[in-house]
Every structure is written in structure tokens, then in C-alpha cells.
CHARMM-style PDB file with segment names, atoms N, HN, CA, C and O in Angstrom:
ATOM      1  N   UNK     1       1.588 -10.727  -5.809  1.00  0.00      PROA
ATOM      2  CA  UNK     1       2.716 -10.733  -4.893  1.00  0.00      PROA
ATOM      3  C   UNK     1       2.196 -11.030  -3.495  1.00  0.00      PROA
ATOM      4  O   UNK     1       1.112 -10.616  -3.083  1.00  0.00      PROA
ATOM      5  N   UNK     2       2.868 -11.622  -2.940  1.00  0.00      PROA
ATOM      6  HN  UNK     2       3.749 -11.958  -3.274  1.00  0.00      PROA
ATOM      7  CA  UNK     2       2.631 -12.208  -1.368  1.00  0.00      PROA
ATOM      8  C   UNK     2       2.791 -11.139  -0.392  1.00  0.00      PROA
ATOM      9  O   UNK     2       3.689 -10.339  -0.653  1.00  0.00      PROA
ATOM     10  N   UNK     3       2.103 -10.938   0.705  1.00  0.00      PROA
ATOM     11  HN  UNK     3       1.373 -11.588   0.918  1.00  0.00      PROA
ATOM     12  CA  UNK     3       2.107  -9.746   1.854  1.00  0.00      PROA
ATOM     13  C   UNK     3       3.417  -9.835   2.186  1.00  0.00      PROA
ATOM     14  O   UNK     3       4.114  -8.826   2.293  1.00  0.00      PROA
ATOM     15  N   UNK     4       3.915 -11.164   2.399  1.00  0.00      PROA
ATOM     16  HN  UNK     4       3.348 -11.984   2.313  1.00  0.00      PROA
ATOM     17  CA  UNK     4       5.432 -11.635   2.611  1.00  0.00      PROA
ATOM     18  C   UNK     4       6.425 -10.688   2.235  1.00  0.00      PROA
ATOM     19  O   UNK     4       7.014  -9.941   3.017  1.00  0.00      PROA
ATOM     20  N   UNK     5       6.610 -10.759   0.831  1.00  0.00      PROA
ATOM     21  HN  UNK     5       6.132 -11.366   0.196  1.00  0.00      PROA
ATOM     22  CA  UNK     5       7.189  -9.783   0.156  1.00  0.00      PROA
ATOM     23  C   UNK     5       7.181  -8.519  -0.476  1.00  0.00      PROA
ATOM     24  O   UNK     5       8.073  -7.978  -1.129  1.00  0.00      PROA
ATOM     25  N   UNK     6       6.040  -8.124  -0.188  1.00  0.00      PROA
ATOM     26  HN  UNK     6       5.315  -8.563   0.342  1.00  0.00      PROA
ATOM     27  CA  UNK     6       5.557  -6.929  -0.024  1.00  0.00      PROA
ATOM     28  C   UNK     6       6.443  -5.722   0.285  1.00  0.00      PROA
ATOM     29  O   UNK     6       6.969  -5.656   1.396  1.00  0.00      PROA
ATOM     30  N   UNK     7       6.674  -4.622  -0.758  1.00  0.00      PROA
ATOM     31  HN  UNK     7       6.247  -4.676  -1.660  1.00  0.00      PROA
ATOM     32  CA  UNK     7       7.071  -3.278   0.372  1.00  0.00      PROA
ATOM     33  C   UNK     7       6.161  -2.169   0.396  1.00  0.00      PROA
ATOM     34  O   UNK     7       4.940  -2.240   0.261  1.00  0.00      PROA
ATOM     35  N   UNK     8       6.645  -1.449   0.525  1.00  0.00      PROA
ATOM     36  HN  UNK     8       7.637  -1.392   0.635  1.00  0.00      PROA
ATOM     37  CA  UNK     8       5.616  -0.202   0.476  1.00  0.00      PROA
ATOM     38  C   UNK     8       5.528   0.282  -0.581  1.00  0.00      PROA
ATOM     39  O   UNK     8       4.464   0.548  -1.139  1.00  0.00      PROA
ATOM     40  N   UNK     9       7.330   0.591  -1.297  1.00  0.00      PROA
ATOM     41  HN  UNK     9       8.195   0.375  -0.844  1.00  0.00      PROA
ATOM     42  CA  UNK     9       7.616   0.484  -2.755  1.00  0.00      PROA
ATOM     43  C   UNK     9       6.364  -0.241  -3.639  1.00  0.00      PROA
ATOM     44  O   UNK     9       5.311   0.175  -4.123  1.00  0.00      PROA
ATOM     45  N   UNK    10       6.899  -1.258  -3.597  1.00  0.00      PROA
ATOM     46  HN  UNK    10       7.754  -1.595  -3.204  1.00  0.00      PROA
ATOM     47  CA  UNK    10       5.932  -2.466  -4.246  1.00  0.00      PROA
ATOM     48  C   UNK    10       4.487  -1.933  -4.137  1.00  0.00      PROA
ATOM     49  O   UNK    10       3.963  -1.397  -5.114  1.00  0.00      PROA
ATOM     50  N   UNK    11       3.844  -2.071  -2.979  1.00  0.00      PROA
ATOM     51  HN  UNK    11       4.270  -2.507  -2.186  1.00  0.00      PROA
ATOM     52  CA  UNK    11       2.384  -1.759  -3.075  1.00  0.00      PROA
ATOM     53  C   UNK    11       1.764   0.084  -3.619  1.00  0.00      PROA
ATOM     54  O   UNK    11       0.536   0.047  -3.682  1.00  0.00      PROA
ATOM     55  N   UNK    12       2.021   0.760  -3.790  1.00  0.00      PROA
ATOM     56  HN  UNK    12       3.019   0.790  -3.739  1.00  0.00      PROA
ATOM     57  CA  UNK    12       2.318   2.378  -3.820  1.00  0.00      PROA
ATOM     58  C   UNK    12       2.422   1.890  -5.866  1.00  0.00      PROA
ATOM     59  O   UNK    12       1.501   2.411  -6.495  1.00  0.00      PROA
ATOM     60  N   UNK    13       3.214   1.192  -6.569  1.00  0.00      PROA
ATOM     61  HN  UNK    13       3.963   0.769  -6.058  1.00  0.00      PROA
ATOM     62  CA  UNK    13       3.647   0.911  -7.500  1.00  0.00      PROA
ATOM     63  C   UNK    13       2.205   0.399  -8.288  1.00  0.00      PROA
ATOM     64  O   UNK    13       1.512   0.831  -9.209  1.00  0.00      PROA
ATOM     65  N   UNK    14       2.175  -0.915  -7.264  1.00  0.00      PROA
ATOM     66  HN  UNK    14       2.738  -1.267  -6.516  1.00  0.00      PROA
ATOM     67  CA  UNK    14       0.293  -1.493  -7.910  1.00  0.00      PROA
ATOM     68  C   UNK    14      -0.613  -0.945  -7.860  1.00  0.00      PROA
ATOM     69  O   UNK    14      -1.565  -1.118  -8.621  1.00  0.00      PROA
ATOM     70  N   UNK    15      -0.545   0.088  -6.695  1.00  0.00      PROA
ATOM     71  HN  UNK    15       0.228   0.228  -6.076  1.00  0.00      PROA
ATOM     72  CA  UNK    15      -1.662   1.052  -6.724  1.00  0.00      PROA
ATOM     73  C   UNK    15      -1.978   1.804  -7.757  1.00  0.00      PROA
ATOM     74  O   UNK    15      -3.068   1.931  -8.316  1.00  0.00      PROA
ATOM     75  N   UNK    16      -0.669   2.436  -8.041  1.00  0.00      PROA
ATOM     76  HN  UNK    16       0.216   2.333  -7.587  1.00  0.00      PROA
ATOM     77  CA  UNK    16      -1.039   3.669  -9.372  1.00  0.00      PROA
ATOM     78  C   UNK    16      -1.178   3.254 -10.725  1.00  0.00      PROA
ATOM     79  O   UNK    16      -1.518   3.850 -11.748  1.00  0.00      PROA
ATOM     80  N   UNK    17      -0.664   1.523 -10.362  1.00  0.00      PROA
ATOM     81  HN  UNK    17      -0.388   1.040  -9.531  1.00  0.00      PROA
ATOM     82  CA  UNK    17      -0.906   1.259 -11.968  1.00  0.00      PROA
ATOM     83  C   UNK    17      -2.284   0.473 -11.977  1.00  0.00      PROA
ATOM     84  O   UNK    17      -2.591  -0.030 -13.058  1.00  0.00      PROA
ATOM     85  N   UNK    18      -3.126   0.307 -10.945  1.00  0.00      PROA
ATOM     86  HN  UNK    18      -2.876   0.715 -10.067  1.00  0.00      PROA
ATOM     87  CA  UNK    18      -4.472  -0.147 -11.077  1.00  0.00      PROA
ATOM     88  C   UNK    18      -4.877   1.081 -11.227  1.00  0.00      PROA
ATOM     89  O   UNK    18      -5.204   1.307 -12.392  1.00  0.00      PROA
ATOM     90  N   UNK    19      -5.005   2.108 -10.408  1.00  0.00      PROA
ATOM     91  HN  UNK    19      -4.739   1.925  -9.461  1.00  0.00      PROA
ATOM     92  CA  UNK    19      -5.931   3.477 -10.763  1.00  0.00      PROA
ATOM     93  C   UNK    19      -5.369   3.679 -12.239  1.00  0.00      PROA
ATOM     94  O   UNK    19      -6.318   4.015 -12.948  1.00  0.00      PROA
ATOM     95  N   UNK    20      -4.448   3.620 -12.813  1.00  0.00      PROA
ATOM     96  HN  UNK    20      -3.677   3.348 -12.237  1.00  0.00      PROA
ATOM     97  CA  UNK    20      -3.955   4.312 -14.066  1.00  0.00      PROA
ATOM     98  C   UNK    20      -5.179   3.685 -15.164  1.00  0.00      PROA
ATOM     99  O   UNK    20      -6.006   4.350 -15.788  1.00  0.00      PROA
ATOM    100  N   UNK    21      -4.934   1.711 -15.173  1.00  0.00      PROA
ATOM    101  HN  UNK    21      -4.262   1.170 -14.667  1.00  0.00      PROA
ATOM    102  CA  UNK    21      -5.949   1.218 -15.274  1.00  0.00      PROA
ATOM    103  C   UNK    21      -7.345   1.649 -15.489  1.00  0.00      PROA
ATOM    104  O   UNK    21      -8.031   1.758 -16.505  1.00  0.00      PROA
ATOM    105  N   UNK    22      -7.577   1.875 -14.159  1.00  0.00      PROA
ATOM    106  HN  UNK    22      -7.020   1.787 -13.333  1.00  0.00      PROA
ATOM    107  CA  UNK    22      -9.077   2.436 -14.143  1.00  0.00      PROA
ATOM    108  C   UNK    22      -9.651   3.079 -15.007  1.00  0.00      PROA
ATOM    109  O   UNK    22     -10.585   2.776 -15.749  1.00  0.00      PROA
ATOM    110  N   UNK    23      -8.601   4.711 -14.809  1.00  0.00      PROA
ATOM    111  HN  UNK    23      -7.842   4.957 -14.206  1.00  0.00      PROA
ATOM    112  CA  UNK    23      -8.696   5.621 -15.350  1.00  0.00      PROA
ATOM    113  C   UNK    23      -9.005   5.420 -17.169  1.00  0.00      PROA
ATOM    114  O   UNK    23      -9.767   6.020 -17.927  1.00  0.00      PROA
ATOM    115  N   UNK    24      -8.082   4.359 -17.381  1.00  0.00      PROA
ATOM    116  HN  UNK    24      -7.463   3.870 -16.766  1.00  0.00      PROA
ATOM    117  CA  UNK    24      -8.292   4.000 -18.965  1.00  0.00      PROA
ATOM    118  C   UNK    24      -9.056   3.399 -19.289  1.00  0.00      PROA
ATOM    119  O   UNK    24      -9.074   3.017 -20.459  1.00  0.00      PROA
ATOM    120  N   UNK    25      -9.865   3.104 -18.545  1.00  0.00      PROA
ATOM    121  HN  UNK    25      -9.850   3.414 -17.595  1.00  0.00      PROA
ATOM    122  CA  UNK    25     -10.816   1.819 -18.891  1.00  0.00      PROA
ATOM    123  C   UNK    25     -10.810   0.734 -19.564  1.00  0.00      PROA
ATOM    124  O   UNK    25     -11.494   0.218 -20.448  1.00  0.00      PROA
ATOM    125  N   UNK    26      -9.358   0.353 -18.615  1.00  0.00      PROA
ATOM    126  HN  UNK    26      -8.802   0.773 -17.898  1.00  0.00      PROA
ATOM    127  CA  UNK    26      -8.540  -1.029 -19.418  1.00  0.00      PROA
ATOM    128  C   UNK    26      -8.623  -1.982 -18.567  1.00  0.00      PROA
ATOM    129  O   UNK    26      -7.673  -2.741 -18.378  1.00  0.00      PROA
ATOM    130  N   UNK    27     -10.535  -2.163 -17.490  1.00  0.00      PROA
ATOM    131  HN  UNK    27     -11.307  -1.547 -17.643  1.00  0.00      PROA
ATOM    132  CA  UNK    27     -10.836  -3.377 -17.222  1.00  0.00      PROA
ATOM    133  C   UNK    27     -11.859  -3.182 -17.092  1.00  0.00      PROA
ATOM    134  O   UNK    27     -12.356  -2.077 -16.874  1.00  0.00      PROA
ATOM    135  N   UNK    28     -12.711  -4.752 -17.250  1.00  0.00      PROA
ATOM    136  HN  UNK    28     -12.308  -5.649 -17.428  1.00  0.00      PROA
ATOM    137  CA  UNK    28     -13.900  -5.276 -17.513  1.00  0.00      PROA
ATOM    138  C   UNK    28     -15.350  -5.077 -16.016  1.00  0.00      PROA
ATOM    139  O   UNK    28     -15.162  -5.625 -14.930  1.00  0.00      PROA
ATOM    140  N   UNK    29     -15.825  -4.769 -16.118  1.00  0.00      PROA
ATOM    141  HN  UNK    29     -15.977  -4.323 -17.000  1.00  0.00      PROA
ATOM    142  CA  UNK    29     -16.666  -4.390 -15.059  1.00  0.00      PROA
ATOM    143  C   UNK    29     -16.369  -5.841 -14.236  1.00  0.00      PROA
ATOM    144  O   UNK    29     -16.372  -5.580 -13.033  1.00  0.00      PROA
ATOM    145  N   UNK    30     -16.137  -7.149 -14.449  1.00  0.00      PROA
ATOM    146  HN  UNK    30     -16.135  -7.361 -15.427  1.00  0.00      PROA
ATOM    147  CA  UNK    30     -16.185  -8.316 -13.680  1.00  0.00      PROA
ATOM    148  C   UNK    30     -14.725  -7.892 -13.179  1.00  0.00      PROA
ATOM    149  O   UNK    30     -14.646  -8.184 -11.986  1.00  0.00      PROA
ATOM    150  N   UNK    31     -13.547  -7.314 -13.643  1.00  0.00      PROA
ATOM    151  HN  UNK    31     -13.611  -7.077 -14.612  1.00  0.00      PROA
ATOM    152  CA  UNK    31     -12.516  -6.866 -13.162  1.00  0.00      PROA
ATOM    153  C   UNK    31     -12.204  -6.301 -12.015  1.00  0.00      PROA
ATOM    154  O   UNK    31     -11.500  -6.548 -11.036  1.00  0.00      PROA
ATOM    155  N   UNK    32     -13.201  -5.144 -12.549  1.00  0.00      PROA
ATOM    156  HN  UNK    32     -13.773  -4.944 -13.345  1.00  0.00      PROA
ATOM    157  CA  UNK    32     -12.926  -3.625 -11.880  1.00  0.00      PROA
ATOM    158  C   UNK    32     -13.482  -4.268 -10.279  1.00  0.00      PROA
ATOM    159  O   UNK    32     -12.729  -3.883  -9.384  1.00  0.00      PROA
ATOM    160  N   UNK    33     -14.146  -4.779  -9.990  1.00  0.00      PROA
ATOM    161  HN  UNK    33     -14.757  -5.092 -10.717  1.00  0.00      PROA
ATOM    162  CA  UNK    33     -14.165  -5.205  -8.316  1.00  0.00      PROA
ATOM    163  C   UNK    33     -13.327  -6.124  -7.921  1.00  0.00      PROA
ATOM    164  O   UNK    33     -13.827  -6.941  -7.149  1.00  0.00      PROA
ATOM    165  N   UNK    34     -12.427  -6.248  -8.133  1.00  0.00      PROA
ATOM    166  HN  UNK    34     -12.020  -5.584  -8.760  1.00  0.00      PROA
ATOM    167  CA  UNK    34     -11.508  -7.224  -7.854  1.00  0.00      PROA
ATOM    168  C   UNK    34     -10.047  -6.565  -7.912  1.00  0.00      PROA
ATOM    169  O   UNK    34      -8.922  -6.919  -7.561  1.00  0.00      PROA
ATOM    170  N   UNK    35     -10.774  -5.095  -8.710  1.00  0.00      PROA
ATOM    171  HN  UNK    35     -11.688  -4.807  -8.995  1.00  0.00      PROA
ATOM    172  CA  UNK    35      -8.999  -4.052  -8.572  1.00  0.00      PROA
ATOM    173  C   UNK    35      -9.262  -3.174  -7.279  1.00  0.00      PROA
ATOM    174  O   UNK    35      -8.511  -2.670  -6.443  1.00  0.00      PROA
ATOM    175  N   UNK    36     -10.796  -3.199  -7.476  1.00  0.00      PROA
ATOM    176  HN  UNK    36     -11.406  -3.608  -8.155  1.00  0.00      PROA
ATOM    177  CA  UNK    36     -11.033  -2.190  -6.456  1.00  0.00      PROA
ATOM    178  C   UNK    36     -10.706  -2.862  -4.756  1.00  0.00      PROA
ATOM    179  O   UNK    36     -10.068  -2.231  -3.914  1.00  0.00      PROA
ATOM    180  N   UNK    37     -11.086  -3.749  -4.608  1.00  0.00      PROA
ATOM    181  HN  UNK    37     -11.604  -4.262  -5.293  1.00  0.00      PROA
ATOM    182  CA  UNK    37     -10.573  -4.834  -3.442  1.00  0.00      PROA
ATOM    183  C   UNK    37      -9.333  -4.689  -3.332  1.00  0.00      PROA
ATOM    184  O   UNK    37      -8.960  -4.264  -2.239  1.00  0.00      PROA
ATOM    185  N   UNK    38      -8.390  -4.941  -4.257  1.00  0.00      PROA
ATOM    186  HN  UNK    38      -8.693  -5.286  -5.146  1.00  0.00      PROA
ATOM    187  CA  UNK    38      -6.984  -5.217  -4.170  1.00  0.00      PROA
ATOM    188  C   UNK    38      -6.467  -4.039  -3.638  1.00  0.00      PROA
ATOM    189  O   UNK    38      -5.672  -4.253  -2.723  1.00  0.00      PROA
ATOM    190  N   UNK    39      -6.659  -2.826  -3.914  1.00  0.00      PROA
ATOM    191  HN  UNK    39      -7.305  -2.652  -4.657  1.00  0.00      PROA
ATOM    192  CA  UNK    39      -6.223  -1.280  -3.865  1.00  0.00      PROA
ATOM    193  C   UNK    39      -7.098  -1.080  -2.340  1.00  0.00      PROA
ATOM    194  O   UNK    39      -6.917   0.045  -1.875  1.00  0.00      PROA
ATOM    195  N   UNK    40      -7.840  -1.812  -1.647  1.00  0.00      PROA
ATOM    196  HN  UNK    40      -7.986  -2.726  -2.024  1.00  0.00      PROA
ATOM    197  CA  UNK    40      -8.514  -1.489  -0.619  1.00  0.00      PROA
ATOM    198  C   UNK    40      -7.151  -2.258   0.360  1.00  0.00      PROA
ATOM    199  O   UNK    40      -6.607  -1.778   1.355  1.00  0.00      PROA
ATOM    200  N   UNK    41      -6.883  -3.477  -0.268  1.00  0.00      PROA
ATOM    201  HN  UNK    41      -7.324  -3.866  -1.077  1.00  0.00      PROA
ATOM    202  CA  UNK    41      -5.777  -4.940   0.941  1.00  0.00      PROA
ATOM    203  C   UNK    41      -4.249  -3.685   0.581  1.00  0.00      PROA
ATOM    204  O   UNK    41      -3.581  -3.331   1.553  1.00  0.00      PROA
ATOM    205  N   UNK    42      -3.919  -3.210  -0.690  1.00  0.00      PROA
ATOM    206  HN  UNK    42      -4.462  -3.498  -1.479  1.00  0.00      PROA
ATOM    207  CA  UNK    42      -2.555  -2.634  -0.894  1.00  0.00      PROA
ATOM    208  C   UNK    42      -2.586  -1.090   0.463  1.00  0.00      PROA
ATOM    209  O   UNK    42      -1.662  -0.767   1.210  1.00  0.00      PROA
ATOM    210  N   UNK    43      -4.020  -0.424   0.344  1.00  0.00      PROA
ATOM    211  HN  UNK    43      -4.770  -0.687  -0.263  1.00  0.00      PROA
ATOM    212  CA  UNK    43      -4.045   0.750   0.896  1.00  0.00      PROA
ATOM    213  C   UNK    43      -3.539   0.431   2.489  1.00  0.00      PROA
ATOM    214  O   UNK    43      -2.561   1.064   2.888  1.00  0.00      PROA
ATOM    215  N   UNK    44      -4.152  -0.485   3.348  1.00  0.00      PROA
ATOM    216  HN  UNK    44      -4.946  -1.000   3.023  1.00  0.00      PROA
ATOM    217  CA  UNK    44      -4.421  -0.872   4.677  1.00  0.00      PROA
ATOM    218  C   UNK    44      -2.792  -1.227   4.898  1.00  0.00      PROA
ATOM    219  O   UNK    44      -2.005  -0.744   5.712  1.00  0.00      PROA
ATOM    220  N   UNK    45      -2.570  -2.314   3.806  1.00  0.00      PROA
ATOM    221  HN  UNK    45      -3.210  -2.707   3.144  1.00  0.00      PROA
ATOM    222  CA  UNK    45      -1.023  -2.473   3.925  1.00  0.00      PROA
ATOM    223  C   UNK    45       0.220  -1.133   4.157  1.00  0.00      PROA
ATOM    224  O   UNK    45       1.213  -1.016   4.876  1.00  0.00      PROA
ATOM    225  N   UNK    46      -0.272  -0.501   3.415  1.00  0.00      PROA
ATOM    226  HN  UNK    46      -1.078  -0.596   2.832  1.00  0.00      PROA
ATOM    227  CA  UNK    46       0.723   1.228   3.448  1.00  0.00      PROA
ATOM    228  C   UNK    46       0.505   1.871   4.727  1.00  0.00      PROA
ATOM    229  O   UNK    46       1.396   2.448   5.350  1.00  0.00      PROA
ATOM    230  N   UNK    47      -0.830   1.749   5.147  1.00  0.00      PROA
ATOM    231  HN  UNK    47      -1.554   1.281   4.640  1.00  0.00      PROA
ATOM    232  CA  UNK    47      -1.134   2.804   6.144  1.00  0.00      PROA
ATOM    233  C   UNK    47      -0.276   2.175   7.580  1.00  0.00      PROA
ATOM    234  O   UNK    47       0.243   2.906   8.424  1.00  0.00      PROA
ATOM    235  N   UNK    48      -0.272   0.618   7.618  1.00  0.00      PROA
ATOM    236  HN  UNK    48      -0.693   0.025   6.932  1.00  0.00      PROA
ATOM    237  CA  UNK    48       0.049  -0.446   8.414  1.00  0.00      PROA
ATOM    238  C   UNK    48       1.887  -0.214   8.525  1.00  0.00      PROA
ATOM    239  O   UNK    48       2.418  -0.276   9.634  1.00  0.00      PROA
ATOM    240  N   UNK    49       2.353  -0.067   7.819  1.00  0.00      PROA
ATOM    241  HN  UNK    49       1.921  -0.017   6.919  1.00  0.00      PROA
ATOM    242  CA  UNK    49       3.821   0.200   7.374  1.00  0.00      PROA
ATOM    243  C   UNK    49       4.034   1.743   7.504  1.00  0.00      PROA
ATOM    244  O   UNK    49       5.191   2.162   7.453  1.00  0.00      PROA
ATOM    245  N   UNK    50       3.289   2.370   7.623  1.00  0.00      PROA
ATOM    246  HN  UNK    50       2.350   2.030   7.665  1.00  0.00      PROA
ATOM    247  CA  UNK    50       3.764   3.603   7.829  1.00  0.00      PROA
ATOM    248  C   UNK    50       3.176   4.423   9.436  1.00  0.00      PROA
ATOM    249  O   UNK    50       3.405   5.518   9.949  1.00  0.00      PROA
ATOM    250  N   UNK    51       2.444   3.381   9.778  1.00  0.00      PROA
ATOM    251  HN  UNK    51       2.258   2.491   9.362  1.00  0.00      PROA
ATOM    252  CA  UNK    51       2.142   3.277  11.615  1.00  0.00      PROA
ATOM    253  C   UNK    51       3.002   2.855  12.272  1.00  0.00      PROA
ATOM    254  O   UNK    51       3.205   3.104  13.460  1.00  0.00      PROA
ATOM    255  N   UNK    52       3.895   1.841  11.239  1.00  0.00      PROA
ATOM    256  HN  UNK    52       3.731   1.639  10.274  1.00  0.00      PROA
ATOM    257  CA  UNK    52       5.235   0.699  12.408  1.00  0.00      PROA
ATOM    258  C   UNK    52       5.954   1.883  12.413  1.00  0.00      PROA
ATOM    259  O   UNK    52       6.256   2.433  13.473  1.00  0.00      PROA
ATOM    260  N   UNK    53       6.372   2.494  10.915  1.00  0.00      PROA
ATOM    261  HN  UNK    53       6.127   2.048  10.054  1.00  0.00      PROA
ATOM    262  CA  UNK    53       7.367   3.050  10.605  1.00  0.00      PROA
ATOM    263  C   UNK    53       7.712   4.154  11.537  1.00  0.00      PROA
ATOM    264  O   UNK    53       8.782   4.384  12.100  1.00  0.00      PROA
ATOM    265  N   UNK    54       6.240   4.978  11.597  1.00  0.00      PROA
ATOM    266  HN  UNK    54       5.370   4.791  11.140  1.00  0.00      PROA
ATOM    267  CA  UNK    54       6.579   6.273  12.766  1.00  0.00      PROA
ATOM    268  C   UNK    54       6.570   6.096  14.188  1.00  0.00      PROA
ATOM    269  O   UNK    54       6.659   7.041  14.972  1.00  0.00      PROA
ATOM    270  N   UNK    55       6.438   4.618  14.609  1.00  0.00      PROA
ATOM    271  HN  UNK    55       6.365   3.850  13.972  1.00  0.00      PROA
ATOM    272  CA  UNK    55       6.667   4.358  15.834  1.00  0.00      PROA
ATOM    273  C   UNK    55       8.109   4.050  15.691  1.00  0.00      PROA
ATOM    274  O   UNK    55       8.881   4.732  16.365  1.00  0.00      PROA
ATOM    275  N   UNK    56       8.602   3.114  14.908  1.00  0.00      PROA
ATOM    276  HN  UNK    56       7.975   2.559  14.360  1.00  0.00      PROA
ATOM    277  CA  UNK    56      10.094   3.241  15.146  1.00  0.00      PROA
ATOM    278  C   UNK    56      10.950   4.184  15.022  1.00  0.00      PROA
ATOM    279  O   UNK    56      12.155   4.125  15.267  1.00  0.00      PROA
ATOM    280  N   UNK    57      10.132   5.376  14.507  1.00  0.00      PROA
ATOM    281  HN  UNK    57       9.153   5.424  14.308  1.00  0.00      PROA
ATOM    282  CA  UNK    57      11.039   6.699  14.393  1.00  0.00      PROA
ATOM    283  C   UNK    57      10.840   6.827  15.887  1.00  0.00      PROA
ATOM    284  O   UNK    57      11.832   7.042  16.583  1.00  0.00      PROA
ATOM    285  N   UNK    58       9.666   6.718  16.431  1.00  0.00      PROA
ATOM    286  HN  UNK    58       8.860   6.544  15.866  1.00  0.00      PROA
ATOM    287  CA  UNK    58       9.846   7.658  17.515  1.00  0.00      PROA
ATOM    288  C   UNK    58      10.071   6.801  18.596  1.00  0.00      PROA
ATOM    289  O   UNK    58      10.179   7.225  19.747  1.00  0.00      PROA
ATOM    290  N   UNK    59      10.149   5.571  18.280  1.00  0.00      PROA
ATOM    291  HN  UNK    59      10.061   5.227  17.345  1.00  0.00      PROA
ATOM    292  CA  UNK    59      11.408   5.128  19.572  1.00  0.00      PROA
ATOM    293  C   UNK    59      12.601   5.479  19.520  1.00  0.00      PROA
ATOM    294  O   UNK    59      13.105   5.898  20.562  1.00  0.00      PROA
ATOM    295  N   UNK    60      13.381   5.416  18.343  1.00  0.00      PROA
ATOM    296  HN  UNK    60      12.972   5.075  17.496  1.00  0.00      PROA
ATOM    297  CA  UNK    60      14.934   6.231  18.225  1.00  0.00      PROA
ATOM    298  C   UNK    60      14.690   7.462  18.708  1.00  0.00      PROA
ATOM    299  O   UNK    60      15.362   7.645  19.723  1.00  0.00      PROA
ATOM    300  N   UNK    61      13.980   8.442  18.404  1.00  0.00      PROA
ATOM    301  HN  UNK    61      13.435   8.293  17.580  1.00  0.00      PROA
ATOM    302  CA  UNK    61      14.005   9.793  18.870  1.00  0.00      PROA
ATOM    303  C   UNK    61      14.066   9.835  20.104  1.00  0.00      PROA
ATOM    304  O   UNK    61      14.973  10.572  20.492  1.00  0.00      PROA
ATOM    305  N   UNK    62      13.521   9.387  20.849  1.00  0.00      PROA
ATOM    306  HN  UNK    62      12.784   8.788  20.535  1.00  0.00      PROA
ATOM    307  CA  UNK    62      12.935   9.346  22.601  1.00  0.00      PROA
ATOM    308  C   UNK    62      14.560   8.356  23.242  1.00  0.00      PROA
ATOM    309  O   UNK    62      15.166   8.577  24.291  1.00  0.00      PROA
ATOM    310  N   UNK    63      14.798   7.576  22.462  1.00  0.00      PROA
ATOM    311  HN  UNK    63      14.306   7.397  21.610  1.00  0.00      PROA
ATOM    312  CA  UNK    63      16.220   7.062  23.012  1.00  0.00      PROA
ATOM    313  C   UNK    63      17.250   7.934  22.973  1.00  0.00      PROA
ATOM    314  O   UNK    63      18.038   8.058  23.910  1.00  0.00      PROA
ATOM    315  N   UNK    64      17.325   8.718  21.689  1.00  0.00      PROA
ATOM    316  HN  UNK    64      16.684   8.617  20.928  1.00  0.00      PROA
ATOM    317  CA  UNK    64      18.302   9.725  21.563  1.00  0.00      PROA
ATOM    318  C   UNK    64      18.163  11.136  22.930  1.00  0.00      PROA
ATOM    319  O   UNK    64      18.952  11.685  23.698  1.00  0.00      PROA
ATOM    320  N   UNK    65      16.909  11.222  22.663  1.00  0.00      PROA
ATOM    321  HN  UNK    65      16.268  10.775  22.039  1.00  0.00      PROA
ATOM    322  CA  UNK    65      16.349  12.217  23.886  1.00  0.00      PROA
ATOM    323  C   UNK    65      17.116  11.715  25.351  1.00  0.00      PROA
ATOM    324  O   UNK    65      17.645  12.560  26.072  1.00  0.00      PROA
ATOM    325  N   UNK    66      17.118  10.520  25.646  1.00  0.00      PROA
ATOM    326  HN  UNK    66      16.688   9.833  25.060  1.00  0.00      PROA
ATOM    327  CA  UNK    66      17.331  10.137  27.178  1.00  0.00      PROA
ATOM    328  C   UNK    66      19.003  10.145  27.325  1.00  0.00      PROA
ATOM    329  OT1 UNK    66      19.529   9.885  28.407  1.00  0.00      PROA
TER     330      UNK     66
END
């Protein structure tokens, strides 16, 4: 899936089903670094979306405040 279309939904979703993955050892060592990468670009993405997110909370809050 493209960053484009990306949600948080979405990435949170691939995450647990690559660790689930993992966990089963339902990929190939040439795999497994290439899930592990992906879950590194999905993580940065969440943390990134949830930095906008609490700034736009707290511009509404501080507007409501004034």
C-alpha cells in the first residue's frame, strides 16, 4: 500500500499481522528483513500521525480556550 493511502488503521493492521507472522514462523529468514524494515517505515508512519494528530487537538483546545 502507498504512504498516499495509508491510515493509521491500515498501518497498526500490517503491523500485527507481520508480528503475528513472525511469531509463527511463517517467513523465510530472506523475508524476515524485509518485514522487519517494513514494521520499522509502518512504526515512524504511526508515531508521525499521531504527532500531527495531538497538535491538531491542541490547536482546537487553545482556540476553544481563547
Amino acid at each position: 500500500m502507498s504512504k498516499k493511502g495509508l491510515t493509521y488503521e491500515n498501518a497498526m493492521a500490517e503491523i500485527e499481522m507481520i508480528v503475528e507472522g513472525i511469531e509463527n514462523n511463517q517467513f523465510s529468514i530472506d523475508e524476515l528483513s524485509e518485514k522487519v524494515k517494513r514494521i520499522s517505515e509502518l512504526v515512524l508512519f504511526c508515531k508521525e500521525k499521531l504527532r500531527q494528530t495531538e497538535e491538531q487537538v491542541n490547536k482546537i483546545i487553545n482556540e476553544i480556550k481563547e
